[in-house]
N, C-alpha and C positions, 0 to 999 in steps of 0.2 A: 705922556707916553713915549716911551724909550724904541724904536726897532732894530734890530741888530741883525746883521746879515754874517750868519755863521758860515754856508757854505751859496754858490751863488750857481755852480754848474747845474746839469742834470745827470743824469743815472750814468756811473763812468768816469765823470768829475771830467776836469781837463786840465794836460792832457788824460785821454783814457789810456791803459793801460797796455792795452793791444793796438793801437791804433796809430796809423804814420799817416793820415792825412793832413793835406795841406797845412791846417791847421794847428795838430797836434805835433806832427814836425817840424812848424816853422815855429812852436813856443819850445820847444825842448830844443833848438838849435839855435834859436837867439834872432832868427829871421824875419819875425815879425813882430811888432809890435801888441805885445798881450801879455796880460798876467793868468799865471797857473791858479784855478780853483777848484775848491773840495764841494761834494754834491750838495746839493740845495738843502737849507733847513735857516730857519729865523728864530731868534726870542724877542720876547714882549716883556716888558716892567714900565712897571709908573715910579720906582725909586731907585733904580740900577742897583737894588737888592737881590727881590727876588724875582725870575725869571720865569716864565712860560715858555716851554720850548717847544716850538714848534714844527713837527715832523722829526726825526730821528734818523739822519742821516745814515750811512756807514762808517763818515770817515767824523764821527761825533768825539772822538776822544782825543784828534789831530785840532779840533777845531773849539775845543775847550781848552786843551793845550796852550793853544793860540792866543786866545782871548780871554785869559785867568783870570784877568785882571777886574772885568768881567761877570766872569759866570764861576771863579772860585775865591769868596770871600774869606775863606783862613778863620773861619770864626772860632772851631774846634780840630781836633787832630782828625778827623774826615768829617767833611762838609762840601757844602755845594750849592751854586746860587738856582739849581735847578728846582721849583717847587713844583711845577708836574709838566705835564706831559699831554699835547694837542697834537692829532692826526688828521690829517687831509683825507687820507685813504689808506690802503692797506698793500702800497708799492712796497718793493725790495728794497728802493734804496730812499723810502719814506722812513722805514720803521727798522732795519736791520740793527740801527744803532741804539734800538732798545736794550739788546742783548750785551752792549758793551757797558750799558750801566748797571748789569748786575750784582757788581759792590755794593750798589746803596744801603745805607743803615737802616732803611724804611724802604715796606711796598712805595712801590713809582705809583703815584695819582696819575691816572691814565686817561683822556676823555678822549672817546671816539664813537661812532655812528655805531649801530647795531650790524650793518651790513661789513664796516672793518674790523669788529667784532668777531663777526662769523669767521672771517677770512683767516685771523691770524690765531683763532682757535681750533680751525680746522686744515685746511692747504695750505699753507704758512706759519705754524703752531709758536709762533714766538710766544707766547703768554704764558703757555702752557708751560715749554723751556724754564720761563721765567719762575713757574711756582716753585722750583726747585733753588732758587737761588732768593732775589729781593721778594720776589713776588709782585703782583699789583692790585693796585684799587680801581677796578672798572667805573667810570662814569657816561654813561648815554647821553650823547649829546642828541637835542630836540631838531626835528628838521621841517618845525611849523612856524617857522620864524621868530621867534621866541629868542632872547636874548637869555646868557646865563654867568653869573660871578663866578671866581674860581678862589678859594682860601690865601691868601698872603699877598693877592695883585689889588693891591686897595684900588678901587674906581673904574678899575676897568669891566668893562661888558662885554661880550663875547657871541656874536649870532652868526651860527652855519649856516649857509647859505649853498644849497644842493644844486652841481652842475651837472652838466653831460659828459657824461666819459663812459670807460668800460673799465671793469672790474680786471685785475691782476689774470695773467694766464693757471694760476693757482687756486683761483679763487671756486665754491663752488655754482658760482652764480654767475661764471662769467660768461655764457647767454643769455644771460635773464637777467638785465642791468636793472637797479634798483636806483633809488633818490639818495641814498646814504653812501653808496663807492666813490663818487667823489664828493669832496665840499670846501668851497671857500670861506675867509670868513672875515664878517665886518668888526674890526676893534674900534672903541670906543673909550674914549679917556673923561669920566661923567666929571672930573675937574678941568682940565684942562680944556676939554672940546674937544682934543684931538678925534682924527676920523679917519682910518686903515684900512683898505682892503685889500687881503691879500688871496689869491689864487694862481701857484705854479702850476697847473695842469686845467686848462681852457682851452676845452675843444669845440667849443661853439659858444655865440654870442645871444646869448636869448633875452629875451624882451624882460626878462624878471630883475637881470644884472644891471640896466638901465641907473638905475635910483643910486646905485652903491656906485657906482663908476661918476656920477654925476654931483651927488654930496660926499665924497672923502675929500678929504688932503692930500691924499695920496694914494696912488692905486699900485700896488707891488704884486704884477702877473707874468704869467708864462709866456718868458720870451725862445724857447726851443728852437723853433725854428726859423729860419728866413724865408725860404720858398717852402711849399707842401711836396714836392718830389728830391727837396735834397740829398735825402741818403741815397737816392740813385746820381744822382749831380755828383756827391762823393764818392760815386763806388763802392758805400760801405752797407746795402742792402737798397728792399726795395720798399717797403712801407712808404707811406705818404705820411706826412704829420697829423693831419686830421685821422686819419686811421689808428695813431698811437694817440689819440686823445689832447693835442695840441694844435692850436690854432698858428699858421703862419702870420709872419711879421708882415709880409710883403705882397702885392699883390690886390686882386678884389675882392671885398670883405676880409683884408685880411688885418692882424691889430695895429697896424700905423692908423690906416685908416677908420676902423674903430674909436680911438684914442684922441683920434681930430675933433670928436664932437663933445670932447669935455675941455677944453681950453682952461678952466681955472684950477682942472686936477694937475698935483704934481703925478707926472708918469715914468717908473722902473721897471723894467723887465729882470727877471729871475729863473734859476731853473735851463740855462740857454747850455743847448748843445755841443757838444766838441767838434761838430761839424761848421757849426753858424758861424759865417765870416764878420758875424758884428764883434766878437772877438780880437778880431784886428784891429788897434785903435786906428789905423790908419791907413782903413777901407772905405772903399764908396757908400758902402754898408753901414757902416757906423756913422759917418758923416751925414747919410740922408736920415739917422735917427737923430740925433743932435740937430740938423735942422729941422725936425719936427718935434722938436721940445721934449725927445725921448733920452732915458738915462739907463744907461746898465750897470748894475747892481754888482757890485764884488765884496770877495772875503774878508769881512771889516769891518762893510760899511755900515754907519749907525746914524740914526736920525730921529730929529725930538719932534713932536706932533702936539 
């Protein structure tokens, strides 16, 4: 099993586009030690054929772009190493980049929970948009722990595995959180062994994620933030992280310390904010994650399981 890290930021990418804090003008003026990245999204393959992509970033067409090499095999005069299409949730900057693949010669094979279903056929009608252009093939993914193949990703398994978050401010349910708005999910290489868990948006550490955090290879989660009141520490609002459905890096209960009690998992953070001064390669912040066996994930990187 193949993973590829197409975009590595969170919603905004970095730098974001409005924004002149520390961070985002110390990488636009050469000040600080850090590379510019596009908003979070990964692909899966067992033959660096074809690909699962997973979430649908915005900036999906910069980041294919990017990575042709990749995700566009030249096989016919339009093609694409894309064979479908896995959502976490039904965020802005999860799925907008559905919309950018409306060329496709064929509906986009689509799998998502019933609850980001709802969402982005109703307060976020991306789907619906979409009938008018490629179209898609809806597939409901199971959220009884059930594992599920997907057409062209030989060996690999696929189990959503339902977190705590909150549903999109668009959404119709978002007071009435449901098991399906967010979900991680455990990949599985039934050749290789390999053992993936990925989850950018972890807002709490519940006793169920134990097992999958404890048997992967590799755990690929939500590294957003560094403390829970950062965006007031930035001046760039007041939310706390836990309040946007992300769990801080730093701190008590927070995922360094989570991440201490798997010692044999490899550990990457993804999805990390334009605020997070782990961005800096050469913060105190990034230093005390490297000494705790932590890795941050950038636009590129790929790794075999």
């Amino acid at each position: 099993m193949y993973a590829l890290v197409l975009g590595s930021a969170a919603g905004g990418g970095f730098p974001q586009w409005n924004c002149n804090c520390p961070m985002c003008s110390g990488v636009r003026n050469g000040t600080i030690q850090a590379q510019a990245r596009t908003q979070s999204s990964i692909a899966i393959s067992t033959d660096k054929i074809h690909w699962l992509l997973v979430n649908a970033s915005p900036d999906i067409r910069t980041q294919i772009n990017t990575l042709h090499h990749y995700l566009q095999p030249a096989r016919a005069l339009r093609d694409t190493g894309i064979s479908a299409v896995l959502l976490a949730d039904s965020q802005i900057d999860h799925t907008t980049g559905l919309l950018i693949l409306r060329e496709s010669k064929q509906p986009l094979e689509l799998y998502c929970t019933d609850s980001v279903y709802e969402d982005l056929t109703s307060g976020f009608p991306v789907l619906k948009m979409l009938s008018h252009y490629c179209g898609v093939n809806r597939h409901a993914l199971p959220l009884d722990g059930s594992a599920l193949s997907i057409p062209k990703l030989d060996n690999l398994r696929v189990t959503p595995v339902p977190l705590h978050s909150k549903a999109p401010p668009y959404s119709p349910h978002r007071n009435n959180p449901s098991a399906g708005d967010n979900v991680g999910f455990w990949f599985e290489d039934t050749q290789s062994g390999g053992k993936l868990f990925y989850a950018p948006g972890l807002g709490e550490l519940e006793a169920h994620l134990h097992p999958y955090f404890a048997n992967a290879d590799c755990v690929l989660v939500d590294g957003t933030c560094w403390t829970d009141d950062e965006m007031s520490r930035r001046h760039v609002g007041q939310k706390l992280a836990r309040e946007m459905g992300h769990l801080p890096q730093s701190g008590e209960g927070g995922m360094i310390q989570w991440l201490a009690n798997f010692p044999d998992t490899r550990k990457i953070l993804i999805h990390i904010n334009n605020t997070n001064p782990i961005l800096d390669e050469d913060s105190a912040e990034r230093a005390e994650l490297v000494q705790a066996g932590i890795e941050v994930s950038f636009d590129g990187m790929v790794f075999e399981l």
